[in-house]
VEXMI-649755 format. One record per residue: residue in one letter; x, y, z of N, C-alpha, C in turn. Coordinates in pm, whole numbers, padded with zeros to 5 digits, always signed. Each point is the difference from the previous one (the first is absolute). Layout:
N
AXYZXYZXYZ
...
! end
This chain:
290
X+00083-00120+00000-00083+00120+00000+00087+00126+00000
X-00045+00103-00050+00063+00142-00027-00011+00046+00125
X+00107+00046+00073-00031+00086+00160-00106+00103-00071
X-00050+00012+00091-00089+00125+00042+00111+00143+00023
X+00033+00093-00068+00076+00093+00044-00084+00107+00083
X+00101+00071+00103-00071+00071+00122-00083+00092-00034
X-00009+00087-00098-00076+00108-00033-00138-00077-00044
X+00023-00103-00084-00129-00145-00010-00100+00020+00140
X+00111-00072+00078-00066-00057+00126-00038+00111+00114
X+00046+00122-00033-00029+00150+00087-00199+00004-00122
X+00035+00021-00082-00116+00055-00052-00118-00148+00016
X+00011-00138-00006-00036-00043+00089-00078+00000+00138
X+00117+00047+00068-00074+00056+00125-00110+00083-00015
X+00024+00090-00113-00053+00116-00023-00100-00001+00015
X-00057-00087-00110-00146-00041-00062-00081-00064+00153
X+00087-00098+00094-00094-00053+00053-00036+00096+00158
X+00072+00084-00017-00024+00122+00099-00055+00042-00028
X-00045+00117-00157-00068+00087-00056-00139-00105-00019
X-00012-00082-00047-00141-00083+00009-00063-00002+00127
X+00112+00002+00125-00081-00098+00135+00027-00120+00005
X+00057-00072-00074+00001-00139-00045+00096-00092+00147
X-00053-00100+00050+00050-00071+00124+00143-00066-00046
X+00131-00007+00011+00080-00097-00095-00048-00113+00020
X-00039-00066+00159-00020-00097+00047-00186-00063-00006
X-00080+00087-00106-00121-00013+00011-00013-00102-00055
X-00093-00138+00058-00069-00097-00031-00107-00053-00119
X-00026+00128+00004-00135-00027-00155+00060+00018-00144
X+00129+00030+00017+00076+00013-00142+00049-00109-00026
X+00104-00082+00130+00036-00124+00011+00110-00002+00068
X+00093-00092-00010+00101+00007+00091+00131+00122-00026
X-00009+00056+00083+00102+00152+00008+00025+00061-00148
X-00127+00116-00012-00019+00010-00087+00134+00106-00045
X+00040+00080+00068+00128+00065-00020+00105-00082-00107
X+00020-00102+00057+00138-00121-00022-00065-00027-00137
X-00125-00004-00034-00062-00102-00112+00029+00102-00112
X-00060+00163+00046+00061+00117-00105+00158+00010-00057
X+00080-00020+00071+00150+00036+00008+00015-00113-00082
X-00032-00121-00004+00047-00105-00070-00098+00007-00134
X-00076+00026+00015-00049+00023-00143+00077+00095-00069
X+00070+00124+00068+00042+00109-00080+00150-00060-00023
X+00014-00124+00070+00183-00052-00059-00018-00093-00076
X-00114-00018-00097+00008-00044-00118+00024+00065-00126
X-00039+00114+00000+00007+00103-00114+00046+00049+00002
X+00065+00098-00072+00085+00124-00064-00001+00102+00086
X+00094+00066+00015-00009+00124+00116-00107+00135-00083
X-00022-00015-00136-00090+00057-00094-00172-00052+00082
X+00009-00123-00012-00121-00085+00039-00039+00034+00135
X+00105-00011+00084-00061+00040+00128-00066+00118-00015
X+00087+00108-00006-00035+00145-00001-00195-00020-00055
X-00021-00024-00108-00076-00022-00031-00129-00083+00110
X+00019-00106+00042-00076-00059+00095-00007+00082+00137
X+00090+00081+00025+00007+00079+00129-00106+00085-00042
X+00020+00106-00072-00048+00057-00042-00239-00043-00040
X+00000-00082-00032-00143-00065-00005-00054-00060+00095
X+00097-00049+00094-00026-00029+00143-00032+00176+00102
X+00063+00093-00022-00073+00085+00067-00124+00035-00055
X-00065-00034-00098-00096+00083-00063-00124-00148+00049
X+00060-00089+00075-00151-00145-00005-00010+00012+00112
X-00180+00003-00023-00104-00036+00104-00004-00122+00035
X+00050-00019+00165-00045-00093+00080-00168-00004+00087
X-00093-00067-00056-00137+00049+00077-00058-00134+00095
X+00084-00054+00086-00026-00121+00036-00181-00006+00064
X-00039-00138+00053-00091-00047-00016-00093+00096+00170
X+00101+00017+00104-00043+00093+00100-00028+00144-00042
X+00027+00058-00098-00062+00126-00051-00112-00004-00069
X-00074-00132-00035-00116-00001-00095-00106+00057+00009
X-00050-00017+00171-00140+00063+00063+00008+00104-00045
X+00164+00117+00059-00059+00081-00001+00023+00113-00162
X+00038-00104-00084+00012+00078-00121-00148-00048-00057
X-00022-00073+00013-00248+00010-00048-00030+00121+00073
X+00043-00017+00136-00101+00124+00061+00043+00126-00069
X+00127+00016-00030+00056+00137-00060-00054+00024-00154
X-00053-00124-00042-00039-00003-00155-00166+00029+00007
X-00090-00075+00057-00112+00017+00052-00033+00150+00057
X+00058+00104+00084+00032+00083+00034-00031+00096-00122
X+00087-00046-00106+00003+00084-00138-00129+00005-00043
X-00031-00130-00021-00125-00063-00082-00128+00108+00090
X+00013+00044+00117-00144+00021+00062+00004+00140-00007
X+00087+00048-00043+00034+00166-00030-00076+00022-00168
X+00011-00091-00111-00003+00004-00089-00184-00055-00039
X-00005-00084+00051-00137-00105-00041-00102+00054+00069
X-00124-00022-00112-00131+00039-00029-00072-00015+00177
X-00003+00101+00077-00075-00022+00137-00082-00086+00048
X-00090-00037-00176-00098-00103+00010+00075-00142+00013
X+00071-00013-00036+00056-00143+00037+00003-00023+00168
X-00050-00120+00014-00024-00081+00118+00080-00096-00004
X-00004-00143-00109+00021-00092+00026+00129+00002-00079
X+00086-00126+00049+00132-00059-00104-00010-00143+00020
X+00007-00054-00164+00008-00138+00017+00189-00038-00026
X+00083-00021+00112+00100-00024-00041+00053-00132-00083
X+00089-00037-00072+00016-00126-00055+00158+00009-00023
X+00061-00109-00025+00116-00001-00048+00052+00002-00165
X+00090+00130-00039-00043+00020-00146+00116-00142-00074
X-00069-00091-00043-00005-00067-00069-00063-00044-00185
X+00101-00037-00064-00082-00008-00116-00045-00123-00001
X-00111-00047-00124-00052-00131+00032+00079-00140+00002
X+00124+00008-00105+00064-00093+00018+00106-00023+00196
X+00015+00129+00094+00040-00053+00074-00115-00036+00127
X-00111+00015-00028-00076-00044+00102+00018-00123+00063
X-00020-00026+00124+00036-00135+00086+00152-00007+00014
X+00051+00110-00017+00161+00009-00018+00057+00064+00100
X+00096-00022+00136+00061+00042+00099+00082+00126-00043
X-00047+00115-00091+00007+00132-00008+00022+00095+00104
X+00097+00121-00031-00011+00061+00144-00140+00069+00055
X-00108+00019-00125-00072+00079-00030-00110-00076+00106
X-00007-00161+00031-00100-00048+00065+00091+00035+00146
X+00139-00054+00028+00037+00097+00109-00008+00108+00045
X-00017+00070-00065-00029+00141+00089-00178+00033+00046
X-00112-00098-00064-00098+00020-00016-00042-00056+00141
X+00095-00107+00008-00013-00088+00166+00052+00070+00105
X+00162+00116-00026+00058+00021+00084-00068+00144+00031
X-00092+00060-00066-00101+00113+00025-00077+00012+00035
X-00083-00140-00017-00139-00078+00079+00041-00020+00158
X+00095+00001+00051+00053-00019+00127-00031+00124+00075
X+00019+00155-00058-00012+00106+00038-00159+00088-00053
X-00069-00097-00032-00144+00050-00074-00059+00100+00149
X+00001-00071+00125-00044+00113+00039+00050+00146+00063
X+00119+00004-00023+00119+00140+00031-00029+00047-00161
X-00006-00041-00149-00059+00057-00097-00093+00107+00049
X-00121-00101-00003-00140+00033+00059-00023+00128+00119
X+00117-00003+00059+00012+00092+00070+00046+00116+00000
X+00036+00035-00117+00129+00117-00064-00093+00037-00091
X-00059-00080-00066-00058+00021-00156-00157+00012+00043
X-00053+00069-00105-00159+00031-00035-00070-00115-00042
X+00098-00095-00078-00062-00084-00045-00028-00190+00038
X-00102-00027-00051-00008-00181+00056+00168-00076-00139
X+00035-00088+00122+00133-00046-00091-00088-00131-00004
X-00021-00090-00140-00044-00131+00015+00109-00058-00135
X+00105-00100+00111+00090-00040-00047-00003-00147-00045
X-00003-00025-00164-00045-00130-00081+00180-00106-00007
X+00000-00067+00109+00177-00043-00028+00001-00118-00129
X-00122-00065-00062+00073-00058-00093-00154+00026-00082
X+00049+00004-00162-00057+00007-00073-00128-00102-00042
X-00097-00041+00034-00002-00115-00075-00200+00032-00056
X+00014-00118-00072-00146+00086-00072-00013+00113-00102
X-00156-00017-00085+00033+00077-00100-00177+00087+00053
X-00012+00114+00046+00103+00072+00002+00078-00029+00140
X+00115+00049+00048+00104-00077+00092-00126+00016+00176
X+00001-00078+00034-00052-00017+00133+00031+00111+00109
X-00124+00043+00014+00015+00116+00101+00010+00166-00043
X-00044-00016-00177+00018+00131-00064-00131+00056-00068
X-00067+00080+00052-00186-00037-00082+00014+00016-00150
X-00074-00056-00080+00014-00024-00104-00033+00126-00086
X+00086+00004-00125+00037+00131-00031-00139+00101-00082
X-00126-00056-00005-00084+00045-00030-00071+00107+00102
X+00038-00064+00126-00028+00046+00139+00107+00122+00010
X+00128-00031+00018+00096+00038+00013-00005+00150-00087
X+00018-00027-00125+00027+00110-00097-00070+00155+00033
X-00110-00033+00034-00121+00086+00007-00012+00079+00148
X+00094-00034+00063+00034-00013+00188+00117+00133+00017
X-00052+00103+00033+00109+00120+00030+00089-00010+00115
X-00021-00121+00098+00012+00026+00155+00115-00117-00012
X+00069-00064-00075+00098-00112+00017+00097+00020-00120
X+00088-00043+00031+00140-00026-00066+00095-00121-00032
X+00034-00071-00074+00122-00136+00011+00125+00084-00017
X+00040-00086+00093+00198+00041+00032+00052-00090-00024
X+00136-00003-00097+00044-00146-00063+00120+00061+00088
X+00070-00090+00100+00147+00030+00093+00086-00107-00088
X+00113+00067+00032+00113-00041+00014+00132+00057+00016
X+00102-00024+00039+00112+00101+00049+00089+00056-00097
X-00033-00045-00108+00138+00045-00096-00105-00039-00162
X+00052+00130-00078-00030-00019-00112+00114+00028-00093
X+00037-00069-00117+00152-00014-00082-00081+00074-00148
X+00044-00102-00042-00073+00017-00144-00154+00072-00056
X-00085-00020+00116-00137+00042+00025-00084-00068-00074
X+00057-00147-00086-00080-00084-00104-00073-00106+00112
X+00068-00043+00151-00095-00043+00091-00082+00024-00023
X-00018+00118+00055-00114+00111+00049-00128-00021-00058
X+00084+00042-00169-00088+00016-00080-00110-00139-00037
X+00025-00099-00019-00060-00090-00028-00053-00008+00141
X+00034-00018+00148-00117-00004+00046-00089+00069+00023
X+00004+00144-00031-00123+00073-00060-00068-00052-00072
X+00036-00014-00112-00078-00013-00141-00058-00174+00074
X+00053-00069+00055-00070-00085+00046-00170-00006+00103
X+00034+00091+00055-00072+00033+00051-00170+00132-00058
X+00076+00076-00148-00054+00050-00053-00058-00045-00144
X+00036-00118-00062-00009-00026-00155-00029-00153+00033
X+00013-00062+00124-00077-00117+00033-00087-00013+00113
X+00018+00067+00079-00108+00003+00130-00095+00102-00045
X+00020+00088-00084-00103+00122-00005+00033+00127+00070
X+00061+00020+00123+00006+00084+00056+00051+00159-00063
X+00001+00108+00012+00016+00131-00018+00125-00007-00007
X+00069+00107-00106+00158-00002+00071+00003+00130+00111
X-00111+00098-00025+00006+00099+00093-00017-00064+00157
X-00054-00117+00021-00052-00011+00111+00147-00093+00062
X+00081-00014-00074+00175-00023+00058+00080+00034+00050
X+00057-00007+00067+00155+00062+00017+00074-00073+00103
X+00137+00032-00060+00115-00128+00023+00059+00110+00131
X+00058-00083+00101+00040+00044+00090+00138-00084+00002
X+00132+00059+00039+00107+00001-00005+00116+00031+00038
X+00080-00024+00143+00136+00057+00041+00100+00031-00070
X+00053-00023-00126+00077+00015-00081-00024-00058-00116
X+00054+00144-00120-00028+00014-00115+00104+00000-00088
X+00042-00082-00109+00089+00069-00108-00092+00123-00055
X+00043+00115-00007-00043+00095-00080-00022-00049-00159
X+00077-00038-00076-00073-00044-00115-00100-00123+00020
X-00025-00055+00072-00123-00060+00027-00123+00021+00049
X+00033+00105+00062-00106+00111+00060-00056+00055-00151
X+00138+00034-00047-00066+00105-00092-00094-00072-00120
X+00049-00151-00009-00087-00073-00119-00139-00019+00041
X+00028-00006+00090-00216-00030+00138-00053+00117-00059
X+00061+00112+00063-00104+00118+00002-00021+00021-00175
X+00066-00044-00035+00007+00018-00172-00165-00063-00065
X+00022-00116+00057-00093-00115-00025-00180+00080+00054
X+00008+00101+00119-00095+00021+00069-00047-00046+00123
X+00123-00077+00093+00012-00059+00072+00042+00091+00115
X-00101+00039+00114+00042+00042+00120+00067-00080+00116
X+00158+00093+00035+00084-00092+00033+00043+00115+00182
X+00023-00071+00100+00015+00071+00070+00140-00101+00095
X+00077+00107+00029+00133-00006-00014+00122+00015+00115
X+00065-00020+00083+00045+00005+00100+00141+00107-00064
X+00081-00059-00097+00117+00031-00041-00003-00056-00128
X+00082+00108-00081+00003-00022-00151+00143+00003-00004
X+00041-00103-00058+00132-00038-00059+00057+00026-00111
X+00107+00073-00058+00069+00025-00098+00067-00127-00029
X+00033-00020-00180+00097-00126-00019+00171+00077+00078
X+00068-00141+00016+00154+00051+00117+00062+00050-00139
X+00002-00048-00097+00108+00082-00052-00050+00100-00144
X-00086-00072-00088-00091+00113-00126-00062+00154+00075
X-00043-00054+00093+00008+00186+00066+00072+00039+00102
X+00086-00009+00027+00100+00030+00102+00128+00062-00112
X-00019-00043-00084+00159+00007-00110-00044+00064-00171
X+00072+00073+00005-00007+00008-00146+00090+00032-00092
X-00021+00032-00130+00141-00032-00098+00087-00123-00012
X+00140+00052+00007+00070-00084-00005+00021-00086+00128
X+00010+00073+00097-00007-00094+00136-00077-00112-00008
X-00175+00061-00011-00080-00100-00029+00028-00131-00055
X+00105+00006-00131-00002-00137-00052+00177-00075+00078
X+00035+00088+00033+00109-00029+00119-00054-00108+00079
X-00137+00045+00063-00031-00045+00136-00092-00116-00072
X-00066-00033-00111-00047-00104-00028+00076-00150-00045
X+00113+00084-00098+00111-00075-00042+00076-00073+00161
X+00003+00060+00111+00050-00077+00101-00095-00087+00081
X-00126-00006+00000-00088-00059+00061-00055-00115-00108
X+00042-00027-00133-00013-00075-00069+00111-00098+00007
X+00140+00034+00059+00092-00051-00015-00031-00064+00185
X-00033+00028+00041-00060-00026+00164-00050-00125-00024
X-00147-00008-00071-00103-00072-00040+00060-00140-00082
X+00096+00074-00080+00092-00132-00082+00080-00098+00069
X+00086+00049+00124+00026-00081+00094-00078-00060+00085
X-00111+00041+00026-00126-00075+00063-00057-00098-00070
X+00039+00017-00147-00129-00081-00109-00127+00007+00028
X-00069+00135+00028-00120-00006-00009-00082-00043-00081
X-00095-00032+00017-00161-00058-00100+00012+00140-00049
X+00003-00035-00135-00053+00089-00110-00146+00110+00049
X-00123-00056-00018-00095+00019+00131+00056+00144+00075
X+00092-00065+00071-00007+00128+00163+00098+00092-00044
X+00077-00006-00134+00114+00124+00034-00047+00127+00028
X+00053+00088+00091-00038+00139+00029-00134-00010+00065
X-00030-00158+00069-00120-00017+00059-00127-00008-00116
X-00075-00067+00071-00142-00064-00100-00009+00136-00093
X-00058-00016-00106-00034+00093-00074+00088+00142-00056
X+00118-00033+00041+00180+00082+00011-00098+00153+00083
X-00061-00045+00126-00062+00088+00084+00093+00080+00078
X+00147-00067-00011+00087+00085+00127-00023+00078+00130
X-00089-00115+00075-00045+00038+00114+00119-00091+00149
X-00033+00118+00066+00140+00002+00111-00141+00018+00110
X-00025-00137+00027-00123-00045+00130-00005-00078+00047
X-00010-00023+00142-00052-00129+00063-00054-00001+00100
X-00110-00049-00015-00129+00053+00115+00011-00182+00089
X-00143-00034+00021+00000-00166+00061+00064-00057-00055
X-00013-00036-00165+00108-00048-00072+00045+00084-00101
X+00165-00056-00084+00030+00108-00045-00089-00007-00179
X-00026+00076-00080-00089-00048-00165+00129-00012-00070
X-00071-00070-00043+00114-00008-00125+00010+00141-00138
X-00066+00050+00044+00007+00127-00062+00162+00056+00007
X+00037-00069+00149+00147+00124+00044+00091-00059-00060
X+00105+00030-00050+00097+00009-00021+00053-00148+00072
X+00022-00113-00134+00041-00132+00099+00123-00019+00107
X+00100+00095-00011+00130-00030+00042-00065+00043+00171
X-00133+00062+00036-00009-00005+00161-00093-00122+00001
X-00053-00122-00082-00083-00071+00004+00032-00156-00079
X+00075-00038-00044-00008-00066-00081+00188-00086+00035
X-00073-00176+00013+00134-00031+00060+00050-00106-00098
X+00051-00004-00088+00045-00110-00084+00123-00028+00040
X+00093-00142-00066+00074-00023+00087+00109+00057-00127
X+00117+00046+00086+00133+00082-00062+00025-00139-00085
X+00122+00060-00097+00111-00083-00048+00072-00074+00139
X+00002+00084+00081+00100-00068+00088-00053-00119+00073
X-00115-00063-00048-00074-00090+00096-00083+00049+00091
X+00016+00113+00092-00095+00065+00097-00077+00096-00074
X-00113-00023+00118-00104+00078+00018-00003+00107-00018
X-00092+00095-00076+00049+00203-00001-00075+00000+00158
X+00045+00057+00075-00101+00067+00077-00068+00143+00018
X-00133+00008-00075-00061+00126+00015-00046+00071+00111
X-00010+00143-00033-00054+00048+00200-00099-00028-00032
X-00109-00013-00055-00119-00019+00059-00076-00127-00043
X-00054-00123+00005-00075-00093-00069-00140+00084-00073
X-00021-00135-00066-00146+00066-00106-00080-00082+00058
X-00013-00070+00085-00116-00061+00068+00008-00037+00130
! end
């Protein structure tokens, strides 16, 4: 392995001071400090710079901040929405092919149902939370003839992270071009956003409500010649990893620098993604994807 040189391992420090970041924190994995430094003594003193650098700019949103980033999103939502609304039918935003599928989207629908009555208590409105889909129309949602015509209720499709926003989208349109339902009578609720995925929703006509909007780490952070500087080295990153074709620059080349409960594959694989080196071992990433 390439030492780590000191100005490396000072800016290092840097990042996990300027984040907050624990060296010794548990939910990243074992000493997450040690796991950075050795990742950065694989690459190029070019490469590091580079990974230092995208490491100060990523959101860590672990799974103990969740409550209270709904309430901070919800919060938004009751500043903005029609007075007449009463009711919310929550669900997990799913498209039809992942229904019955251990999604984070049915997690958070369970891990919110836990706090239905501290909701209930903050909010104006009745929360009636649907944790699995099933039925046509889905069980526990009045049927959209009823529904459509109904000023006083709303569906909330959750989930914590949106990439690409082609999720999203199909489970809308699932919900709108096969169940019947309104697309006005929608809206996706969400702790974190790629901004160009945000921006393809609202494109579509899709009301999207939002905790934090994410820039790609390096197409908007960089431009000109740097720009292809900084791509040309994160490709050469990715080449020593042998990434899946698929994930380079993350699903959809989304260049997202995130990791909430788990990390998406949206981010950038070299914090997610562990194939095994030439050298026989394991890469070890800071953060797992599941």
């Amino acid at each position: 392995m390439t030492p780590v040189p000191i100005d490396i391992f000072l800016k290092a420090e840097r990042v996990f001071n300027s984040l907050g970041w624990d060296k010794e924190e548990k939910d990243f994995g074992t000493k997450p400090f040690d796991i950075f430094c050795e990742t950065l003594s694989l690459f190029s003193e070019e490469q590091q710079d580079l990974l230092v650098d995208l490491t100060l700019n990523y959101l860590y949103f672990p799974l103990v901040n969740y409550l209270k980033g709904y309430i901070e999103i919800f919060t938004k939502i009751e500043k903005e929405l029609d007075k007449r609304i009463k009711k919310f039918y929550l669900l997990p935003l799913l498209p039809e092919d992942d229904i019955g599928r251990g999604k984070s989207g049915v997690f958070i629908v369970y891990h919110l149902h836990d706090s239905k009555s501290k909701f209930e208590a903050i909010f104006p409105w009745q929360f009636n939370f649907i944790r699995e889909i099933i039925g046509n129309p889905p069980l526990g949602l009045p049927k959209p003839i009823k529904f459509n015509v109904r000023k006083d209720s709303r569906i909330v499709l959750l989930d914590d992270f949106i990439g690409t926003g082609k999720t999203a989208e199909r489970a809308v349109n699932y919900l709108v071009k096969k169940q019947k339902y309104r697309l006005k009578k929608i809206i996706v609720v969400t702790l974190v956003s790629q901004k160009e995925g945000l921006e393809y929703l609202q494109s579509k006509g899709i009301k999207v409500y939002t905790l934090s909007i994410r820039e790609k780490g390096i197409s908007d952070y960089y431009g000109g010649h740097e720009k292809e500087l900084m791509v040309n080295r994160m490709e050469k990153i990715e080449e020593f990893l042998h990434v899946d074709e698929d994930y380079r620059f993350g699903y959809g080349r989304s260049e997202a620098l995130v990791t909430l409960k788990k990390t998406p594959n949206n981010t950038f694989p070299v914090y997610w993604y562990q194939p095994i080196l030439k050298s026989g071992e394991k890469f070890k990433a800071l953060f797992n994807s599941n």
